[in-house]
ZAROTOR-888853 format. One record per atom (N, C-alpha, C): residue in one letter; x, y, z. Coordinates in steps of 0.05 Angstrom, whole numbers, plus 5000, padded with zeros to 4 digits. Example, Ala and Ser with C-alpha at 12.3 -4.5 7.8 and 13.67 -1.06 7.14 Angstrom:
BEGIN
a526448865156 a524649105156 a526449345156 s525749555142 s527349795143 s525850015157 
END
This chain:
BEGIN
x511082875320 x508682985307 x509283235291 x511883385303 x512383635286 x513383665274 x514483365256 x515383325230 x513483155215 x511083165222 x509883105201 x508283225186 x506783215166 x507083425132 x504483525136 x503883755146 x501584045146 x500284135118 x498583905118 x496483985095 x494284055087 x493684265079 x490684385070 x489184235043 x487484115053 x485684015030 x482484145023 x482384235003 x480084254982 x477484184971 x475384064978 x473983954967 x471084074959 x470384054930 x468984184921 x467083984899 x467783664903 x466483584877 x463483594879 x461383634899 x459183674890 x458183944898 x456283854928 x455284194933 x455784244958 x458384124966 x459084244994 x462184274997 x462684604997 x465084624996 x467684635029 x468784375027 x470684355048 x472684405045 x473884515074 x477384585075 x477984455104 x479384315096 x481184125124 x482684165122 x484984105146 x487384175151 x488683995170 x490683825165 x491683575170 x494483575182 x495483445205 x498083475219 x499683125197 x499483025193 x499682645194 x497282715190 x496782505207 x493982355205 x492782515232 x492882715247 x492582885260 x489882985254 x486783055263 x485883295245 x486183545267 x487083725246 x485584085263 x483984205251 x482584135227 x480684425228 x479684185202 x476384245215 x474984185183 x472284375179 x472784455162 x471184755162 x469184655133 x467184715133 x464584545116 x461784735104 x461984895092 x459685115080 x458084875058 x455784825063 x453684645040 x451284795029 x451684795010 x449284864998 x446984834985 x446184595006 x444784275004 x441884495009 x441484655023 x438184825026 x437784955003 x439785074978 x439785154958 x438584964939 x438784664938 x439084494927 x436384464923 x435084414958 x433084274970 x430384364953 x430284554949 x426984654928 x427084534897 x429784484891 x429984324864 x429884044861 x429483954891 x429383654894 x431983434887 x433883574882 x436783534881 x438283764872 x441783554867 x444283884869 x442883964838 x443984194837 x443284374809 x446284444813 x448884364784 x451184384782 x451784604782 x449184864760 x450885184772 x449785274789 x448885214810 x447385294831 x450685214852 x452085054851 x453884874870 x455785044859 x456285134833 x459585204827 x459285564833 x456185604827 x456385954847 x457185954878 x455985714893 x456385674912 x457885664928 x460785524914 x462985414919 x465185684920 x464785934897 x465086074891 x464786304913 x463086294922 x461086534940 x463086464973 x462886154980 x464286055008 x466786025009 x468686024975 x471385834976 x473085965001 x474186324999 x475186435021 x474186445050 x471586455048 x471386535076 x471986215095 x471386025071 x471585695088 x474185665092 x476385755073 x479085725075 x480185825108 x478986065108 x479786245125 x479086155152 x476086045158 x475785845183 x477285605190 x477185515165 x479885285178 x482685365180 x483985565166 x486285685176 x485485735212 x483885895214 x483086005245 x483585815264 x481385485251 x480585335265 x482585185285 x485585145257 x486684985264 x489485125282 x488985405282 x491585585291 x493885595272 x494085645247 x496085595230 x496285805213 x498585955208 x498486175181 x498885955159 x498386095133 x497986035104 x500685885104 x503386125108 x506486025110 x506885815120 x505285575129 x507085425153 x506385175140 x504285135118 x503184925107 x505084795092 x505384535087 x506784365069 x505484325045 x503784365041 x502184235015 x499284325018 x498684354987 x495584404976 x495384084965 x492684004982 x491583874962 x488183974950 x487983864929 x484683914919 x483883664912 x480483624912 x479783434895 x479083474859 x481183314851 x481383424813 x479283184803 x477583064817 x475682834810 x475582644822 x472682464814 x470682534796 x468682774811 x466082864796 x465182994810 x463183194781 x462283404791 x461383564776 x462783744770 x462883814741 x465983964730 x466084224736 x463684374733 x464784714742 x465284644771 x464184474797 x463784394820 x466884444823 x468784174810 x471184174811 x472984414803 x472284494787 x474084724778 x473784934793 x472085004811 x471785244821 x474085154847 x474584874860 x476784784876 x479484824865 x479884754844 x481984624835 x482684914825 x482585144821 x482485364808 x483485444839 x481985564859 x482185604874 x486385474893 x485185164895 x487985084908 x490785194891 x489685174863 x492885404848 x493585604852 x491385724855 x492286014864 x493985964889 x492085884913 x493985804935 x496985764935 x496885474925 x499485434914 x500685564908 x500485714888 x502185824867 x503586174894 x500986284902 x502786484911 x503286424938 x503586164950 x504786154968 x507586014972 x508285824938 x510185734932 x509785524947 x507985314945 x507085044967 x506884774937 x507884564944 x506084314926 x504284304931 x502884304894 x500484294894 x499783934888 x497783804897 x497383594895 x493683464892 x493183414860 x491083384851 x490283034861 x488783064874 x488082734885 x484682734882 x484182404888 x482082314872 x479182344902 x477382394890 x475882334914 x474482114921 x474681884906 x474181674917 x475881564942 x478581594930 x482081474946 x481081684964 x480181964970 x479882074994 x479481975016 x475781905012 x473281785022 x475381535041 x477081405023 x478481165041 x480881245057 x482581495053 x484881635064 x483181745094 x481281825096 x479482065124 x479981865134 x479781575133 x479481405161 x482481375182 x483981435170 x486481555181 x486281675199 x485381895202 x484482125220 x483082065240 x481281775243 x480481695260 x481381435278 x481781285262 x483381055276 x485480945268 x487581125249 x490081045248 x490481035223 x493680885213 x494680885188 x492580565181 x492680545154 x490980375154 x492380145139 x490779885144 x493179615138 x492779695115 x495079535092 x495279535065 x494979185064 x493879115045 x491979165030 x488979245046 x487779485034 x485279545051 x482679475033 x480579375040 x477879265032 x476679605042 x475279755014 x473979925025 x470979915008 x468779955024 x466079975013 x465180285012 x465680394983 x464880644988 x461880704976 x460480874989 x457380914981 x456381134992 x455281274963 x454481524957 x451981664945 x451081874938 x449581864921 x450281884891 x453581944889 x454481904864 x455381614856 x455781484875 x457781194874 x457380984890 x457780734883 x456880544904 x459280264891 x461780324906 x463480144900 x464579974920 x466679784920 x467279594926 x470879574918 x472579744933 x475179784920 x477379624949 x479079524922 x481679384939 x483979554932 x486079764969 x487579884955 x490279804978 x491779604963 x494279644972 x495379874981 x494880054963 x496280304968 x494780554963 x493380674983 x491580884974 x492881204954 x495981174957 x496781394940 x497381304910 x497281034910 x499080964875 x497280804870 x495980574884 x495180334870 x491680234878 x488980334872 x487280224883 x485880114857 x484779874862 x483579704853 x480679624859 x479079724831 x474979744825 x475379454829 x473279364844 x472879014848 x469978994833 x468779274838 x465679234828 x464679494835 x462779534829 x460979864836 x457979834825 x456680074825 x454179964809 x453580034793 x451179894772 x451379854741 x449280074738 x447580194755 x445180414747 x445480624764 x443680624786 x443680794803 x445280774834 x446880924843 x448280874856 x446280884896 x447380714910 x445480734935 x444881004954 x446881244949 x445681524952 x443081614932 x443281544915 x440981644888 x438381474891 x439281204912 x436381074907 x435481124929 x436581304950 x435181444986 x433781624969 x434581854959 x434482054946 x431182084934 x431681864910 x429081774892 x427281754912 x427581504932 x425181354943 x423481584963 x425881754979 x424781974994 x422882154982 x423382294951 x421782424932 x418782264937 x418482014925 x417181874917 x414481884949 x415781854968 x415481904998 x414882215006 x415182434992 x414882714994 x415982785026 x419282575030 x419782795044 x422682945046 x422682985026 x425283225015 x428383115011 x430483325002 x431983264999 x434183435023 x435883245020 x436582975015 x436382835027 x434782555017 x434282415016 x434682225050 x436882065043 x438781955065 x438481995097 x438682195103 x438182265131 x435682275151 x433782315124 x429882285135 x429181975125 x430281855113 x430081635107 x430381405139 x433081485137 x434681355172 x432781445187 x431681635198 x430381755218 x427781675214 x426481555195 x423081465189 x423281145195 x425981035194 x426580805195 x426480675217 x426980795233 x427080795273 x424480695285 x422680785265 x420380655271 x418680485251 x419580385242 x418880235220 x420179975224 x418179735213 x419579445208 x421579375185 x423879315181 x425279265168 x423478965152 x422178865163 x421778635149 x419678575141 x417078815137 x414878925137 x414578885104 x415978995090 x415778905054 x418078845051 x418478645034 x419978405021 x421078504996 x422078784999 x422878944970 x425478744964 x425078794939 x428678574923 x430478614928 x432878514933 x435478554925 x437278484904 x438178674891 x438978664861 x441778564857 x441778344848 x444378244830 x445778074850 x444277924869 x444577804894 x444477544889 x443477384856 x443777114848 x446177084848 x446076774837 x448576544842 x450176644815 x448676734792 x450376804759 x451677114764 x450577224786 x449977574778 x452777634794 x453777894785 x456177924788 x456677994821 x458877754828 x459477794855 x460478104871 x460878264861 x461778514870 x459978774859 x458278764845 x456979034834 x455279014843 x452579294838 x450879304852 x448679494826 x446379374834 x444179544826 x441679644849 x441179794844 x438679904866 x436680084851 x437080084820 x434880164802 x432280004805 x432979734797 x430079564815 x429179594832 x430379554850 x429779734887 x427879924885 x429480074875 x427280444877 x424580344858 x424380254835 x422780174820 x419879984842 x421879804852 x419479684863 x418479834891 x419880064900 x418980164929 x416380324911 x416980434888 x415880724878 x412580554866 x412680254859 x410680124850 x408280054871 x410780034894 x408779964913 x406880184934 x408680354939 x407380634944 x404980644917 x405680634898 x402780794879 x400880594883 x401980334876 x398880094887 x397680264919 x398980344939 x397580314961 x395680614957 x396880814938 x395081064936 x393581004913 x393280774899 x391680854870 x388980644895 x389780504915 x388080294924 x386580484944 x387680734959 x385780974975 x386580865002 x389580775006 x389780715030 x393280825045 x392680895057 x395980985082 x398180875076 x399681085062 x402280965049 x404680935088 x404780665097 x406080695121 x409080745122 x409281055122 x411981085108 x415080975129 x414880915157 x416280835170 x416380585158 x415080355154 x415980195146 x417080155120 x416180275096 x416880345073 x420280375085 x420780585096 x423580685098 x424180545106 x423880355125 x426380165146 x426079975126 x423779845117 x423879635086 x427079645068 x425879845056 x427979975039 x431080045048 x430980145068 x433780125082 x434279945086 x433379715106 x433879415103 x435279265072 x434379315047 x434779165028 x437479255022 x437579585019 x439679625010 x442279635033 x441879645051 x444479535078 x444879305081 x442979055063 x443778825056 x444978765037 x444578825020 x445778734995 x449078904994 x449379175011 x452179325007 x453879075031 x452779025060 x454178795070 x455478655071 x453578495047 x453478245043 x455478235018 x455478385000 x457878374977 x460678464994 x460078635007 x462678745020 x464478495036 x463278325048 x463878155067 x465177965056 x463177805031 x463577685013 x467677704998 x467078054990 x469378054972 x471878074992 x471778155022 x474078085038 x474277805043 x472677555040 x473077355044 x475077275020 x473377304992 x474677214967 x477977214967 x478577584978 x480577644970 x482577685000 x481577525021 x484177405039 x484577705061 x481977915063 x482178165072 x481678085099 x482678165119 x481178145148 x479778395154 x478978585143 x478078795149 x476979065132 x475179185141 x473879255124 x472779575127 x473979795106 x474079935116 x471180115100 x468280185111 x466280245101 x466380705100 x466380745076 x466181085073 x464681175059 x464181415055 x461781575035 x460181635044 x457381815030 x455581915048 x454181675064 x453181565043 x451581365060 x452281185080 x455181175088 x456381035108 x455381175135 x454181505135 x453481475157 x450381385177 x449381215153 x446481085156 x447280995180 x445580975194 x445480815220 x445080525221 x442780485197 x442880155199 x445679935179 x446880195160 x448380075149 x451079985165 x451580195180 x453880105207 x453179935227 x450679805238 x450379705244 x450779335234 x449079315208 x449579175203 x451778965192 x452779265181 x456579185173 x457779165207 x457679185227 x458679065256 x457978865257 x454978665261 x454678535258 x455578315249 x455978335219 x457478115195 x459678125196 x460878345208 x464078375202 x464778205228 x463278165251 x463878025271 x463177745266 x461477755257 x460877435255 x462877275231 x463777455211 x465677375196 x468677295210 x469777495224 x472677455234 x473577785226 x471677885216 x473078215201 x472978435216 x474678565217 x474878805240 x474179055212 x472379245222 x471079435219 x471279635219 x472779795200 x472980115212 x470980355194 x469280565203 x468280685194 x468180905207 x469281215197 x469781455213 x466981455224 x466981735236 x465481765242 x463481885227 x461181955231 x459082135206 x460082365196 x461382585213 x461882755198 x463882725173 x465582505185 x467482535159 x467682265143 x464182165135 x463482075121 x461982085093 x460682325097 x460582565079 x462982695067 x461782895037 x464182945041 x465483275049 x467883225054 x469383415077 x471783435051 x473083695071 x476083765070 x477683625077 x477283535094 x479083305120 x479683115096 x478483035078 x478082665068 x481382845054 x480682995032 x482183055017 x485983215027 x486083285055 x487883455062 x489583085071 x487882855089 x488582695092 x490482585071 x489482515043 x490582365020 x492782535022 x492782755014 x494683015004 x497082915031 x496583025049 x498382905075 x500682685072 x498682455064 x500182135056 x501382165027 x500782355018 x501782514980 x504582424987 x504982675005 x507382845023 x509482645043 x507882485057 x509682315065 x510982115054 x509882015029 x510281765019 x512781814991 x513682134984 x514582304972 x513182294946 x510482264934 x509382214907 x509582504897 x509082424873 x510182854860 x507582864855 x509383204849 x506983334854 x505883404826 x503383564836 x501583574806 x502783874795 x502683814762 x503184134745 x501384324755 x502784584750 x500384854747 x498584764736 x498184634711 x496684634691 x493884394705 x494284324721 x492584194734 x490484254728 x487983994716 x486384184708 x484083874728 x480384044722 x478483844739 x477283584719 x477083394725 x477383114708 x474382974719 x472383034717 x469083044728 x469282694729 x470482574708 x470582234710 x473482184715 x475382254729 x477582124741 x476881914759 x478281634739 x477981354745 x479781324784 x477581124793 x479681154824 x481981014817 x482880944789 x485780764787 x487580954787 x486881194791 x489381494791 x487981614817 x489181624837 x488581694867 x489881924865 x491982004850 x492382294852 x493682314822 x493182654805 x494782704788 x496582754787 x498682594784 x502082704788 x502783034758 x505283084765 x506083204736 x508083204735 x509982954741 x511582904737 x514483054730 x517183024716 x519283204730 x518983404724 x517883484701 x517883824694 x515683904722 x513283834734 x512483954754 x513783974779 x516083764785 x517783814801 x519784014797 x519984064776 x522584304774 x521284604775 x517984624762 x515784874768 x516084864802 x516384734813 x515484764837 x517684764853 x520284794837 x521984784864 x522884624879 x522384334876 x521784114886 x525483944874 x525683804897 x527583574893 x526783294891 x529183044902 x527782824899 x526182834936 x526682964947 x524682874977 x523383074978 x520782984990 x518783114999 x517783115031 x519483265041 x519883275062 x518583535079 x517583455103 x516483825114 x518783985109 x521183945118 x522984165118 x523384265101 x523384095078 x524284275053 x521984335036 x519384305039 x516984435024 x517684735033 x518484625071 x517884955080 x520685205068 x522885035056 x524385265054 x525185225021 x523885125010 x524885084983 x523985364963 x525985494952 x525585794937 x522585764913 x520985984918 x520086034891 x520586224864 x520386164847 x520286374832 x518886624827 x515686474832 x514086664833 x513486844864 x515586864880 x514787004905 x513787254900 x514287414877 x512687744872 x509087574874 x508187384864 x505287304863 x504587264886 x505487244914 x504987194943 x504387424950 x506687684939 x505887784957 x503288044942 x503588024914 x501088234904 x498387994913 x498387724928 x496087684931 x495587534963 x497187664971 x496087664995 x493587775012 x493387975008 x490688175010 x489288045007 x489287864983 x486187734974 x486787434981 x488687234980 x488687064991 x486587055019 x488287085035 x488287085064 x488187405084 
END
């Protein structure tokens, strides 16, 4: 275990800034400042509201998970950050941040993707994970359907969705419902008492022509938001438990049911479900369910690090390091639409030669390999750490 690669990961793409800290696939420290109550009176994130945010917590969050996990700055193998997708000052205030790190501590820096994250955290919970992996990721930014042989070099979009993604249609419907943001979590909790089978809301793109792997839930929200106003323009009790478990119902069917589907197509035995919305309660349920009745074994972290965290991103960064992939330039910059077909930004040999770096990427030699810039460690130590 004490040769394997000690990494601090970064994550900043929306409005909750995380720092994890990773042995392997080990976790010690996931330290998590959100600024989701900032958010909450605007009825969603507000991008410079998140990148002051990010700004205001980056140190002091760094510094809890250093605490958390028992580790000085010196002992780390690698920076990773998330360099995308996400909201761009959001990102940059990370990705800004992990260089500095880097840079005056003389560590690889390593720009990885946060979708390939979201599928790397499950590591941390139940192991290295088979290759080829079936992952269902769903968010309020994203609602995809990815096949990744290889979560550091090679993952493959099977499908995602064409409007609004199934975080954004909790989000909407909750507004619509007046009961706050975000969305997702009062949704699950109004659901508990409510009939799932109470309204017969649609499921979108679920015909025999319509595309087997993508998803829409713009209809969805459309027809929840039609039917709530029929029941107040008619002067009668909008029954919002069932509304919610309705609505949860459609959309924990239709993510299932494609998911299941596309491990069948493509010869997957297993199925690995992440993102915010993975930690719905009826959506894990019902992905147990199908995944059992299919033949498919199931893995989904747990809630906290289904959201997003530091942990997702120090994870990838970790497997960066083991797998020896190079590392990213100084020049590293935040990429708000970085495609998940680039799981991490490399910078190829000139960033191996900035960094000191050989052909292995090994703990031992992150930890003793010379920098140039060692005078920048130590005028910023004070303020680092």
């Amino acid at each position: 275990m004490a040769d394997e690669p000690l990494v601090l990961g970064i994550e900043t793409s929306c409005d909750e800034t995380g720092v994890g800290i990773v042995r392997g696939h080990t976790l010690l420290a996931d330290a998590v400042a959100s600024s989701v109550d900032e958010h909450a009176r605007f009825g969603g994130v507000v991008p410079e509201v998140a990148s002051r945010a990010h700004l205001e917590a980056m140190v002091p969050t760094i510094q809890r998970a250093l605490k958390e996990a028992g580790v000085a700055p010196g002992d780390l193998d690698g920076i990773a950050v998330t360099a995308g997708p996400g909201l761009a000052g959001a990102l940059l205030v990370g990705v800004s941040a992990a260089k500095a790190y880097a840079y005056a501590l003389g560590k690889p820096l390593y720009g990885v993707n946060h979708l390939a994250s979201h599928i790397a955290v499950d590591q941390l919970e139940h192991g290295p994970l088979p290759e080829p992996t079936m992952a269902l990721l769903v968010s309020g930014g994203h609602s995809s359907l990815l096949l990744a042989p290889d979560i550091t070099s090679d993952v493959r979009p099977l499908g995602s969705t064409i409007d609004d993604a199934a975080g954004e249609a909790f989000d909407k419907v909750a507004r619509v419902l007046n009961l706050g943001f975000p969305g997702g979590p009062v949704i699950d909790r109004m659901a508990r008492a409510g009939d799932p089978d109470a309204i017969a809301f649609p499921r979108g793109l679920t015909g025999p022509r319509d595309a087997a792997y993508d998803f829409s839930f713009s209809g969805l929200k459309t027809a929840v938001a039609r039917w709530i106003e029929a029941k107040r323009n008619a002067g009668e009790e909008v029954p919002v438990a069932d509304v919610s478990a309705s609505f949860q119902e459609a959309v924990a069917d239709v993510l299932t049911r494609k998911a299941v589907r596309a491990c069948r197509d493509n010869g997957v035995d297993h199925l690995m479900i992440g993102g915010g919305v993975a930690a719905n309660s009826r959506l894990r349920a019902l992905a147990e369910r199908r995944c059992e009745d299919a033949g498919i074994t199931l893995r989904v972290p747990r809630p906290k690090l289904c959201t997003d965290n530091g942990a997702m991103v120090a994870a990838l960064g970790a497997e960066m390091v083991a797998r020896g992939r190079s590392v990213s330039a100084w020049d590293l910059s935040a990429d708000s639409s970085l495609p998940v077909t680039e799981p991490h930004v490399p910078g190829g040999e000139s960033a191996e030669a900035e960094h000191g770096r050989g052909d292995t990427h090994t703990r031992t030699h992150t930890r003793t390999h010379s920098h140039s810039h060692d005078h920048v460690h130590e005028l910023s130590k004070g303020n680092l750490y």
